[in-house]
C-alpha positions in Angstrom: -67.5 1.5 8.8 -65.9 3.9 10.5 -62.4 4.0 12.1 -60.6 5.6 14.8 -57.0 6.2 15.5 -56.0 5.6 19.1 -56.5 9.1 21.2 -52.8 7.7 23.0 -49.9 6.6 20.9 -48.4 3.3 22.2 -45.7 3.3 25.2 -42.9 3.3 22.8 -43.6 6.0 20.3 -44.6 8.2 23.7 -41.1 8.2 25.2 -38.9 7.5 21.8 -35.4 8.4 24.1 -36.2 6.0 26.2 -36.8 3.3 23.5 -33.0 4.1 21.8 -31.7 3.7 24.7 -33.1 0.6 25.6 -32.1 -1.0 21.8 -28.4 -0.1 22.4 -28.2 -1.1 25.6 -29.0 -4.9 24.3 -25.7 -6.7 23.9 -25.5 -10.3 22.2 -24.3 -13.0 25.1 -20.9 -14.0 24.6 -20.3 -17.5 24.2 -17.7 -19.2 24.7 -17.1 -23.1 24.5 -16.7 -25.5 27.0 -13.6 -27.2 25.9 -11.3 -23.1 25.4 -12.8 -22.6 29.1 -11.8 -25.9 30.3 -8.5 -25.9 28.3 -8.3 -29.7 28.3 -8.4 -29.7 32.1 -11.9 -30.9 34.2 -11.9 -28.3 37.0 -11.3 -24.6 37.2 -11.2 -22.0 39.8 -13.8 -18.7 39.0 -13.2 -15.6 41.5 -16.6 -13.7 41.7 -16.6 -10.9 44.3 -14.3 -12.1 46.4 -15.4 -15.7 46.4 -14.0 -18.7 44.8 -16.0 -21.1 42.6 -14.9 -24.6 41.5 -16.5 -25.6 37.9 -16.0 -29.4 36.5 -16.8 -31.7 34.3 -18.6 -34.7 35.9 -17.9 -38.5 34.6 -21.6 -37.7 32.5 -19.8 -34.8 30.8 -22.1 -32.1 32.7 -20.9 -29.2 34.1 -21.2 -28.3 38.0 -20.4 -25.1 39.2 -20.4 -24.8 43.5 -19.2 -22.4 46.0 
């Protein structure tokens, strides 16, 4: 049996800048909990871009977050 090594290396290995960059670029998501963001409270303001965002804690204990 014959075998053959692919005439093309893979996408990856062909642009190997390209690839570092793309590794250090990924960041782990922060998270942070409910209860520090809320600091005992059931409503908070968030500014984004100029606009104001309301974020509470329904009587279920689900978060809404509306414009």
């Amino acid at each position: 049996m014959i075998t053959t090594t692919p005439a093309m290396p893979p996408a990856i290995a062909a642009h190997p800048v390209a690839a570092a960059a793309a590794v250090q670029a990924v960041k782990p998501v922060k998270r942070i909990t409910s209860a520090s963001l809320m600091e005992g409270g059931r409503e908070l303001e968030i500014e984004h871009s100029g606009r104001v965002y309301r974020l509470r804690i329904t009587q279920l204990n689900k978060l809404i977050l509306t414009a």
